[in-house]
C-alpha positions in Angstrom: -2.9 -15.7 2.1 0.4 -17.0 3.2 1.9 -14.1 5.3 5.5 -15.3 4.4 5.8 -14.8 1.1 4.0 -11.4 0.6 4.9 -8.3 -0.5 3.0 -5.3 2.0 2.8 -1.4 0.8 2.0 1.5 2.2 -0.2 4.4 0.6 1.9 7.4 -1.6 0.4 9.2 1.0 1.9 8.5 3.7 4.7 10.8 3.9 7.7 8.5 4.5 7.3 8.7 8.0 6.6 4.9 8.2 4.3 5.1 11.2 0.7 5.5 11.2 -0.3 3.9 7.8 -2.1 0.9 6.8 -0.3 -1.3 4.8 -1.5 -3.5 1.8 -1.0 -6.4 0.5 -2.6 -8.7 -2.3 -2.3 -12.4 -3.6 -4.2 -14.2 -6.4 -7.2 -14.7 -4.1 -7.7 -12.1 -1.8 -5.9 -8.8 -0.3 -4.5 -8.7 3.1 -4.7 -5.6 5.5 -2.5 -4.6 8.6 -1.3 -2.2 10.8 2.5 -1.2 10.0 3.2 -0.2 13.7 1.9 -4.0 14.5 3.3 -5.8 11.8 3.1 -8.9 13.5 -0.3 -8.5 14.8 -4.0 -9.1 13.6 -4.5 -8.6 9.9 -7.8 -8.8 7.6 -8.2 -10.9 4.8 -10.4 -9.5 2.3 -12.1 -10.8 -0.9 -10.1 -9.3 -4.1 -13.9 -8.1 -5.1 -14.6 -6.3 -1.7 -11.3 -4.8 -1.8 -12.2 -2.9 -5.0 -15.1 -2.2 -4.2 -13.9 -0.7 -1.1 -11.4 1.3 -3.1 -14.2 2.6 -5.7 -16.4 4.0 -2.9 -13.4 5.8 -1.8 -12.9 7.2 -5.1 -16.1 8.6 -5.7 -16.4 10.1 -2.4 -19.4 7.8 -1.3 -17.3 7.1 2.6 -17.4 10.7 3.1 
């Protein structure tokens, strides 16, 4: 994931306040995860597959 030319979004839920919230970001191959009060720190690449994955456990309440 080229960090460069990326577009990164935060959660609707996040109030605005812009600190605080994980931030998002997804190319053809894999989505990219950072902290918004580090933006230039570490970051996760994950597999598109494991992202959604990820998300759908979320959805159905199986992280509880």
């Amino acid at each position: 994931m080229d960090q460069e030319d990326i577009r990164w979004i935060k959660s609707s839920y996040s109030g605005g306040s812009g600190t605080e919230c994980v931030e998002v970001a997804a190319s053809a191959e894999d989505v990219g995860v950072r902290d918004s009060k580090v933006p230039h720190g570490p970051r996760l690449a994950l597999p598109s597959s494991a992202w959604r994955g990820f998300v759908e456990a979320l959805r159905e309440g199986r992280l509880d």
